[in-house]
C-alpha positions in Angstrom: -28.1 -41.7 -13.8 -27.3 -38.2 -14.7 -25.3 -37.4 -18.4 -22.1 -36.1 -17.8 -22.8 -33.2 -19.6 -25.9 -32.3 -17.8 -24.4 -32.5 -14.4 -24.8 -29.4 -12.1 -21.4 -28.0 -11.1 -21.3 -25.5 -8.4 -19.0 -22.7 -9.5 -17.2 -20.8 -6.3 -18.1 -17.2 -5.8 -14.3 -16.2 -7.0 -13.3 -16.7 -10.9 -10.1 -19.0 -10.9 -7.4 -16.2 -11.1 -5.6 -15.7 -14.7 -1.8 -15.8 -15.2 -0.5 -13.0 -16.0 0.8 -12.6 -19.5 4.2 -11.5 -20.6 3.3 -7.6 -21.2 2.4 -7.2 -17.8 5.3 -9.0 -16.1 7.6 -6.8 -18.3 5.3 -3.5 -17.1 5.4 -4.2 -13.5 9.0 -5.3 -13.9 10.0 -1.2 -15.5 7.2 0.0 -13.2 8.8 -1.5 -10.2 12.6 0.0 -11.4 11.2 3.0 -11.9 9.6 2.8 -8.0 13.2 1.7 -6.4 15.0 4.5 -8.8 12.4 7.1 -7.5 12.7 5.9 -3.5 16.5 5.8 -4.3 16.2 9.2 -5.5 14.2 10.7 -3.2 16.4 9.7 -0.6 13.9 7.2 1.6 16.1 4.2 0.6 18.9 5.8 3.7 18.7 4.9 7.1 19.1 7.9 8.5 16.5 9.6 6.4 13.9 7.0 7.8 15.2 7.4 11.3 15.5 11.0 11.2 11.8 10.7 9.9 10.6 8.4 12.6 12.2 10.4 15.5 10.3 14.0 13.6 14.2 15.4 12.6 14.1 14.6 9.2 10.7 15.1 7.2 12.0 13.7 3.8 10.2 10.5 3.5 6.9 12.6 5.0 7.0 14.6 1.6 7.5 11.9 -1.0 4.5 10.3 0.9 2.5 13.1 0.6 3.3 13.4 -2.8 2.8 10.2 -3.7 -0.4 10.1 -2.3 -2.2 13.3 -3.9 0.0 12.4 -7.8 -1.7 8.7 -7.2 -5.2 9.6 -6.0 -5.8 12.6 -8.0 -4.4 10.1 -11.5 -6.3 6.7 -10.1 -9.3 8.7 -9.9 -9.3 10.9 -12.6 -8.5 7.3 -14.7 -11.5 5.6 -13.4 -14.0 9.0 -13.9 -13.0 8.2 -17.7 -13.5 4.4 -17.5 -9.8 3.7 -17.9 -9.6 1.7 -14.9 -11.3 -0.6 -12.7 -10.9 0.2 -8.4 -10.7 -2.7 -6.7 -11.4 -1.6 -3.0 -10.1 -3.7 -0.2 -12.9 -3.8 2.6 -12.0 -1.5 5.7 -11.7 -4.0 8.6 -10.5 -1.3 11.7 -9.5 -4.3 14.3 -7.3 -5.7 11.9 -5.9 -2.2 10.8 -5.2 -1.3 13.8 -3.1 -4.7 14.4 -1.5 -4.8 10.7 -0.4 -1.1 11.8 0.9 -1.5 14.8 2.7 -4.5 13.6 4.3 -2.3 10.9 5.1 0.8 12.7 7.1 -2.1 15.8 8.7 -3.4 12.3 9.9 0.1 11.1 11.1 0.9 14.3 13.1 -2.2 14.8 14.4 -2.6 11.2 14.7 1.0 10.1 13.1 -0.2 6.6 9.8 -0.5 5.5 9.1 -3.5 2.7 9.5 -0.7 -0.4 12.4 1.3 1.3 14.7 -2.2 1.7 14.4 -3.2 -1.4 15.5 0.1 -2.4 18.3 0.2 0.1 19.6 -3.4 -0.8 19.3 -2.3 -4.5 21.6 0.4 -3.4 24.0 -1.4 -1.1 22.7 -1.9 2.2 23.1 -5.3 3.1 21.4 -5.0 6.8 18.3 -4.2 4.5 18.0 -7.7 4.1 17.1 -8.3 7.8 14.2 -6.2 6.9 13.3 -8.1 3.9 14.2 -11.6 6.4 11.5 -10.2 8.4 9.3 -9.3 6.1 9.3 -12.9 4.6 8.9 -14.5 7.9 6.4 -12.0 8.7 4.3 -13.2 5.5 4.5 -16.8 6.0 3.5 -16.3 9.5 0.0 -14.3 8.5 -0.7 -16.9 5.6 -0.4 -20.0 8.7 -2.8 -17.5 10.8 -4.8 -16.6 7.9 -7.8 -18.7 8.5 -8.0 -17.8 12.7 -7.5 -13.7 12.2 -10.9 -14.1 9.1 -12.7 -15.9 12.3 -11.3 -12.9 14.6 -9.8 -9.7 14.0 -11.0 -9.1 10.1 -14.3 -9.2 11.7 -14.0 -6.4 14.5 -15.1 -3.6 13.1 -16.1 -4.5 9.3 -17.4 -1.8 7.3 -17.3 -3.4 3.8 -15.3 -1.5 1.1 -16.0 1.8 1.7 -14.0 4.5 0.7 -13.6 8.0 2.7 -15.9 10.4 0.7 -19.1 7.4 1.0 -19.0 7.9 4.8 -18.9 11.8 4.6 -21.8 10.7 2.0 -19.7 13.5 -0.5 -19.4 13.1 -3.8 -15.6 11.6 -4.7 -15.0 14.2 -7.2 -15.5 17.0 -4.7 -13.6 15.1 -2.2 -10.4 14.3 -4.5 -10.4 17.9 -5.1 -10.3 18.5 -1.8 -8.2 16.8 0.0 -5.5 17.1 -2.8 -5.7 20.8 -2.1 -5.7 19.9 1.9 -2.3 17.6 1.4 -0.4 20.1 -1.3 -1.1 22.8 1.7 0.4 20.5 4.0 3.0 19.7 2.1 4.1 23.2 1.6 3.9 23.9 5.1 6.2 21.2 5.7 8.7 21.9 3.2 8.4 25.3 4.6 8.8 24.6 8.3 10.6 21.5 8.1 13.1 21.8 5.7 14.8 19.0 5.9 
């Protein structure tokens, strides 16, 4: 008979996940204000921007998204260069991208709201936001009963593992970063100065 004690245990590949501790529940709750008082703000928590921006007559929520993205890459990476953070990359699975985006964009379209925008518009007032937010729900529970079929199927069309952008133009990320920052701010002004609105 085999000691308790010297009993081998498999451990799983994934460490049990840790609770999160009181600090970072308050920092994601004033994190997350700050998000809904900036998308207020900015004007992407109104249906008509969104619809004026899906129908290309209202460019509003295109230039928060752009600047979003090059304040957030350009700070994420220039935090991980000096060790401050960890990335943890998603792998890029293009078969179930191309379903997860179609499946937003038919959402937006129907709802008028993405999952960031209703929240902000309900914090606002909007009540039909929380159709969006119905869906959004529904739409979760729905992927977590499907989970196990789309990991046999569509997460494994087109798997390339967790790349990132600048690895398959095999350039280094700093020179990339730089770049494409520079490539969005040019777009950006091009769209404030074409597309006013």
């Amino acid at each position: 008979m085999i000691a308790p004690d010297k009993a081998y245990i498999p451990q799983s590949e994934k460490p049990a996940p840790r609770a999160a501790t009181a600090a970072q529940l308050v920092a994601g709750a004033i994190f997350g204000l700050v998000f809904g008082f900036l998308l207020q703000k900015g004007g992407v928590g109104k249906y008509p921007v969104l619809m004026g921006q899906l129908l290309l007559q209202d460019w509003t929520v295109a230039k928060v998204m752009l600047s979003a993205i090059v304040v957030g890459m350009v700070g994420i990476f220039t935090l991980h260069r000096l060790g401050l953070v960890n990335l943890h990359i998603k792998p890029t699975r293009i078969g179930a991208n191309i379903i997860g985006g179609l499946v937003f964009g038919a959402g937006f379209a129907l709802v008028g709201y993405c999952p960031g925008t209703a929240a902000a518009a309900l914090g606002q007032g909007n009540w039909d936001a929380l159709f969006g937010i119905a869906g959004l729900i529904a739409g979760s529970w729905i992927f977590a009963e499907l989970s196990g079929w789309t990991k046999r199927t569509a997460e494994t069309w087109g798997d390339l593992g967790k790349v990132q952008i600048p690895d398959l133009l095999h350039m280094p990320r700093g020179l990339f970063v730089a770049g494409f920052a520079l490539a969005l701010a040019l777009v950006l002004e091009l769209t404030q100065r074409f597309a006013p609105r």
